[in-house]
C-alpha positions in Angstrom: 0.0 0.0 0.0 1.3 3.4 -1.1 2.4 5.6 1.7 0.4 9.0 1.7 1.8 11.9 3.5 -1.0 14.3 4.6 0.6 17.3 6.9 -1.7 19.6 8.4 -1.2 22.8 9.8 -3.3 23.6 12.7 -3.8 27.4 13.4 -6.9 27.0 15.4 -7.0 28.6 18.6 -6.5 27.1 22.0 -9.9 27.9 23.1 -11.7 26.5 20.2 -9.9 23.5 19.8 -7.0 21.5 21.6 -3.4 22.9 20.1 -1.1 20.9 17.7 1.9 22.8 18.3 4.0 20.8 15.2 2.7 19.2 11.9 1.6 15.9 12.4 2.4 13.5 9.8 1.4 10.1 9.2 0.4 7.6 6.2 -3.3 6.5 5.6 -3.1 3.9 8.4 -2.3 7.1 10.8 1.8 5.8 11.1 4.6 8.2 10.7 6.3 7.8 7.2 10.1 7.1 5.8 8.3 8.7 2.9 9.7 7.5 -1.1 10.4 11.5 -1.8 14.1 10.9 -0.4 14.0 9.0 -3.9 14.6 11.3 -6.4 13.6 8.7 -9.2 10.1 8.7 -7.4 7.2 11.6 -8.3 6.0 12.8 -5.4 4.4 16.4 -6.0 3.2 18.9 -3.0 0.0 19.7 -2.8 -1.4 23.1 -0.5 -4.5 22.8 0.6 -7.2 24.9 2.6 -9.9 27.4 2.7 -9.0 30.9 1.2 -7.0 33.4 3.3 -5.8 30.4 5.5 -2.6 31.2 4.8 -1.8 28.9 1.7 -0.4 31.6 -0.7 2.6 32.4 2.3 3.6 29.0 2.8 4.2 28.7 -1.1 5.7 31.6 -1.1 7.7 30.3 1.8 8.3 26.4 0.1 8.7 27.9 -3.3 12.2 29.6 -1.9 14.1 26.4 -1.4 16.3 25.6 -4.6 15.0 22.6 -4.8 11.5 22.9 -5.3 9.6 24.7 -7.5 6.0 25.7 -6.6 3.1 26.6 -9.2 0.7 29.4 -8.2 -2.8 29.1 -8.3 -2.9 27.5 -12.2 -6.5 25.7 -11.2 -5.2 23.1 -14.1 -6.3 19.5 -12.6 -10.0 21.6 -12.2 -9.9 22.2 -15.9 -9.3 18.7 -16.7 -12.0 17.7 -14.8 -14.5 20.1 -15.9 -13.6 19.3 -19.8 -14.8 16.1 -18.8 -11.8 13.9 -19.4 -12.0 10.3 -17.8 -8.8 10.6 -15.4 -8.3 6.9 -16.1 -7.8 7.5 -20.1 -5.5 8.7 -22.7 -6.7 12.0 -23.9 -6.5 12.6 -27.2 -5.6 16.3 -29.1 -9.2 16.9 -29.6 -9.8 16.2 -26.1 -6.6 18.6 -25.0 -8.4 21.6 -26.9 -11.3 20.8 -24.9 -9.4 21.2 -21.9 -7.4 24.1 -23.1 -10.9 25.8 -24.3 -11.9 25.4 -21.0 -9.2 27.0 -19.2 -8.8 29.6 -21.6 -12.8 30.9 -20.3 -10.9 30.7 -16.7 -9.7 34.0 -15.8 -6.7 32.3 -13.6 -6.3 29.6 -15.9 -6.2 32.2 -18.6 -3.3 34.4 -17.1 -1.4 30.7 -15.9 -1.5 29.7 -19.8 -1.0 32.9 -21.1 1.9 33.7 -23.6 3.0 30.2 -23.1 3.9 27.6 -26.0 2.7 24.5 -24.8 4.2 21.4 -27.1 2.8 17.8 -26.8 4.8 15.3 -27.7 2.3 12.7 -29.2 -1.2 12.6 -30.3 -2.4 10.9 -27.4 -1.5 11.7 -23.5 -1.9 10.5 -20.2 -3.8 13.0 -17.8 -0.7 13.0 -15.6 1.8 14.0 -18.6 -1.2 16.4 -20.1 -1.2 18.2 -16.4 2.3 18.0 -16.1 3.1 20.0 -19.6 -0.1 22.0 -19.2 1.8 22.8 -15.2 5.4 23.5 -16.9 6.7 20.8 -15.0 9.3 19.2 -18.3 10.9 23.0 -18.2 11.9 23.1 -14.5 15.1 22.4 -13.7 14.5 21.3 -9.7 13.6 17.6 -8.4 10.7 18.5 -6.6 7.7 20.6 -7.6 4.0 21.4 -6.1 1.3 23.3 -6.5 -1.0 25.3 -4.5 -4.4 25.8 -6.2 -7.8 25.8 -3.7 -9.9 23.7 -6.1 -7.8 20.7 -5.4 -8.9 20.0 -2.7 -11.9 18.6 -4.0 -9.2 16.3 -6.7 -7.1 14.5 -3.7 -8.9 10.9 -4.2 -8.3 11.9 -7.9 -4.2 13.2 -7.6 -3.8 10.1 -5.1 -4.2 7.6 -8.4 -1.8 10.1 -9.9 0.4 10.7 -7.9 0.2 7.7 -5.1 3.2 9.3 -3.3 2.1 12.9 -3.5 2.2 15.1 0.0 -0.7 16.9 0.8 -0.5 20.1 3.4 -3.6 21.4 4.6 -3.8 24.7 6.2 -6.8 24.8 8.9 -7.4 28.6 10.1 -9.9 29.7 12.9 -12.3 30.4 10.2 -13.4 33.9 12.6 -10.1 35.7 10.8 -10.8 34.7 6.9 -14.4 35.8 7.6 -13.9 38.6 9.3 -11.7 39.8 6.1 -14.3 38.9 3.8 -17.0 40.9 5.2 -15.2 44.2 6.4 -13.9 44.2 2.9 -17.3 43.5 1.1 -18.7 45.8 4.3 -21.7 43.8 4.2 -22.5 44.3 7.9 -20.8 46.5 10.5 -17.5 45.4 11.0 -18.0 46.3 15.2 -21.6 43.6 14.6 -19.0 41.0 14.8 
């Protein structure tokens, strides 16, 4: 059984819930791992995970500063794929790719990820891992590791598991009073002093 490493970030308050003061990680059956990333022949891609304003977008900017990692921003590519329609067990074929690419081409993220980009496939017909992988940038890259933080994966991890059966997931958990008090003083919905 393929070890899955699932770190999660706990920055819930004491009060509300009982502290994790370090990352706790551990494989499916809840044991710590000697995880197969320390194999550098072995794909094992980082995943960040969590509600917006959690915190997500500084720990990639944190991870994405070690020379040996490169970290995608936000390129919402696996929820493309998914929402072209494309079986995640098949080969995709061009006519399938355009689909996918017409799709995130109507994203406005998508859009500016893909934008001025020259995207070469190397055969008529792809895997979904190698068509996310060229539509990511991941063949141009010159580090071993690489992740991505984009919010919508989080509904994809059963889906990026088959993928990528040694990927690492971190999930960010925020006291969700701080995201929401953001939201609404900013949208200024409701007195800000209501809350």
């Amino acid at each position: 059984m393929p070890q899955v490493v699932f770190c999660r970030l706990n920055l819930l308050p004491v009060d509300i819930y009982p502290p994790v003061h370090k990352a706790r990680m551990m494989d499916i059956e809840g044991r710590s791992p000697r995880h197969a990333c320390m194999n550098k022949t072995t794909h094992c891609p980082i995943f960040i995970i969590g509600y917006p304003r959690s915190g997500t977008t500084l720990l990639r900017a944190i991870l994405g500063q070690h020379s040996m990692l490169t970290m995608f921003h936000e390129p919402e590519v696996f929820h493309g794929i998914v929402k072209a329609k494309q079986h995640l067990v098949d080969f995709i074929t061009m006519q399938g790719v355009e689909r996918v690419l017409s799709y995130l081409r109507q994203k406005n993220s998508s859009r500016k990820y893909l934008e001025g980009r020259e995207l070469r496939f190397p055969r008529s017909r792809l895997s979904i891992r190698e068509l996310y992988e060229i539509l990511l940038g991941v063949p141009s890259i010159s580090t071993p590791l690489w992740g991505e933080k984009s919010l919508g994966n989080i509904f994809y991890i059963h889906h990026l598991l088959r993928l990528y059966p040694n990927a690492i997931f971190i999930h960010i958990i925020r006291d969700p009073r701080g995201p929401s008090y953001l939201t609404i003083s900013r949208k200024k919905c409701i007195p800000v002093n209501a809350l």
